[in-house]
N, C-alpha and C positions, 0 to 999 in steps of 0.2 A: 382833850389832850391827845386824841388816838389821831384825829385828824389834823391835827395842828401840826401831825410830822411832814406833812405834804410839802411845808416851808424848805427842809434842805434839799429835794431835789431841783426845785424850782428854783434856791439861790446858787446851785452848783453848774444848773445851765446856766445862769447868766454870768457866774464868774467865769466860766469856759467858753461863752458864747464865740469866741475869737479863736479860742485852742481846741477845733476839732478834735486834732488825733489826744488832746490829755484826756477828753472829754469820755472819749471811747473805753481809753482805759480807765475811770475810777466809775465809768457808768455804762457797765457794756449791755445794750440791751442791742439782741440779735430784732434785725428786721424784716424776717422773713418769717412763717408760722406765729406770730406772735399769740393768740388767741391758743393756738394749742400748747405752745412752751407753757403757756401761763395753767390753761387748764387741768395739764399735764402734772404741774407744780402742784396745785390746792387741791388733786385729788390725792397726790401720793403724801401732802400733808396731813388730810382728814384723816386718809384711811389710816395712816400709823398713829397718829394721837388716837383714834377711835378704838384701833387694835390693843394698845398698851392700857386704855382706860378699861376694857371688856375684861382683859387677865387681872386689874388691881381688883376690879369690882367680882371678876367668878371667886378670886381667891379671900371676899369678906372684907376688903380694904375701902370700902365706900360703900356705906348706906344712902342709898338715892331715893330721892324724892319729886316727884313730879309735879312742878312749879308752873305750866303751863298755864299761859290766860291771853285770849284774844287780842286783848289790850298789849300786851308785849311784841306785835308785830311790829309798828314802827319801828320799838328800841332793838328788836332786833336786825330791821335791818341797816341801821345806823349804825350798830357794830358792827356788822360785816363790813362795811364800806369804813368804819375806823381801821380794825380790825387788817385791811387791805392795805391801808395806807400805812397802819404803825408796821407792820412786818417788812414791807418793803422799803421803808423809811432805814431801818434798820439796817438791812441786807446793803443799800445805797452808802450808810455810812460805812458800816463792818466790811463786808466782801466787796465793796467798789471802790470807796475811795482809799480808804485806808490799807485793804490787802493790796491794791494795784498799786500803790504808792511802794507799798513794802517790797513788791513784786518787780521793782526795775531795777531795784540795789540789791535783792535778798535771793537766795535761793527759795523755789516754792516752798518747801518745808520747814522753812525757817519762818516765811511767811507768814504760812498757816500757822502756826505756834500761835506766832505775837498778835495778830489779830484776833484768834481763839482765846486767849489769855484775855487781853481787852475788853472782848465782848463778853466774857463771863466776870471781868471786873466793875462795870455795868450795873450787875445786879446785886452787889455789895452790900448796898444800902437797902437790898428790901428785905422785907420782913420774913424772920425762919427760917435765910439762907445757911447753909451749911457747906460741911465741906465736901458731903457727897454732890449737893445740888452743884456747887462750886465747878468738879470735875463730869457732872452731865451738862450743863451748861459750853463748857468748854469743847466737850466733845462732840455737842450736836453745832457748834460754832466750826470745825474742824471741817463736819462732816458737809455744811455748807460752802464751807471754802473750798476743796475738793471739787463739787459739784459744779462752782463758780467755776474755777480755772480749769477743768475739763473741757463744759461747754461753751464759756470765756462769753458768759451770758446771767443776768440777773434775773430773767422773766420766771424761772425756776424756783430759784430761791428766795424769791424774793414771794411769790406765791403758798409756798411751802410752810415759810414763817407765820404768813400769815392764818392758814387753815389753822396751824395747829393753835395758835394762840386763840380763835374765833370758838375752836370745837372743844377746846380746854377750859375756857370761859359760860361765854352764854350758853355754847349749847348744852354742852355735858355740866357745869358747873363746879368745875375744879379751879381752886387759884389760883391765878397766871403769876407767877412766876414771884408768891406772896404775896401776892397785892389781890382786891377785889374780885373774883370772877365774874360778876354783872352776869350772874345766873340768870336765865329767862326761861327755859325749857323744863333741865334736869337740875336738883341741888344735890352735889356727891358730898354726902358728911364726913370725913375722913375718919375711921376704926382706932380708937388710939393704940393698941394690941399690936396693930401691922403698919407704922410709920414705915417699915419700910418696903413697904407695897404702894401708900400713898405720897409718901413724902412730908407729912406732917404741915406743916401751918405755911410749907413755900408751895404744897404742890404736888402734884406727879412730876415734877422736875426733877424732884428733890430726892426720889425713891431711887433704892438700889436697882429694883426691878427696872425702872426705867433707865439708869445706868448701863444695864446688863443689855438690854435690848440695844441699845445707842452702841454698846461696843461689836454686838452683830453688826449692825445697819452699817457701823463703820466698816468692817472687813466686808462686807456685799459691796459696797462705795467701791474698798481698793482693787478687788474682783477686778469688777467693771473698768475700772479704769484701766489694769492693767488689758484686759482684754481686747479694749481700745484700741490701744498701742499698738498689742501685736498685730492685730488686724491692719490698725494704719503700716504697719513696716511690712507686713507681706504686699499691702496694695503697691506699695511704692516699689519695692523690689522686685513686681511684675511686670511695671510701666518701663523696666530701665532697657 
């Protein structure tokens, strides 16, 4: 299923194959650094699922068990290379084709809304979703978009999605997003006491903790962004 999402970027080049410039916007992948955009991406994803997992688990919100067996190396790296594919599959549909679309009629933040909205309507149908998960979903969907129209590049985000869903899953063994973790490594039991440190049967998606964090990360995102700006507007006002 994880690598089966490989199909829509593969059918978006050949519907576009003729419309370069649409092509660019609903698939912008920068061509220059690309190995580091990308690496850059799956580490700043690991390291925050990995950070947000360590505080649910110091604060007693996951009893873990270590599931390790030789025999798991293939399937692990089979996930990874799903894993790879379903978060960028994602980021391809959400922040490429869809925000870019929204992105020629809408103002950005109207954009980001409706995409954000979308891609937390997505996950509706999985199991234990809530309404906190509802609005971290949405948020970390925002916090995507941003990133997208910043660097007006996918290799990021697209990378990003993916760590966390890999190190949420098999490695740490937490439910991705309700559904199955396909634990291979770590199995996190969730504390029933502190759902909302774990997030109960969707997840650490689903946790207020992880909420909380998602709405820092979001204000460090606009930081940066704004910092961006001014930086571009003093360059430019130098050159004049």
């Amino acid at each position: 299923m994880l690598i089966s999402q490989i199909t829509l970027p593969i059918f978006l080049m050949f519907q576009y194959k003729s419309r370069k410039n649409d092509l660019r916007i609903i698939m912008p992948f920068a061509k220059d650094k690309k190995a580091y955009r990308y690496l850059l991406g799956y580490a700043a994803g690991a390291i925050s699922f990995v950070l947000t997992w360590i505080i649910a688990v110091a604060f007693e919100g996951f009893q873990v068990i270590n599931i390790w067996h030789i025999g798991n190396v293939l399937w692990l790296v089979l996930f990874l290379l799903g894993f790879c594919i379903q978060g960028m599959g994602e980021e391809i549909l959400v922040r490429g084709y869809l925000l870019g679309k929204l992105s020629q009629h809408l103002s950005h933040a109207s954009a980001i809304i409706i995409s954000s909205l979308f891609f937390a309507a997505l996950h509706l149908a999985n199991p234990g979703i809530t309404r906190v998960a509802f609005l971290e979903l949405f948020l970390f969907g925002a916090i995507m978009a941003m990133i997208r129209i910043e660097t007006e590049d996918l290799w990021v985000v697209g990378a990003f999605h993916g760590a966390w869903n890999f190190f949420q899953g098999p490695i740490l063994g937490v439910a991705v997003s309700g559904t199955n973790s396909g634990a291979l490594i770590f199995k996190s039991i969730p504390t029933q006491a502190y759902e909302w440190l774990n997030g109960g049967r969707f997840g650490i998606e689903g946790s207020v903790m992880s909420l909380t964090l998602h709405v820092a990360l979001f204000g460090v995102i606009a930081v940066w962004i704004k910092l961006n700006k001014n930086e571009s507007k003093i360059v430019c006002e130098s050159t004049k």
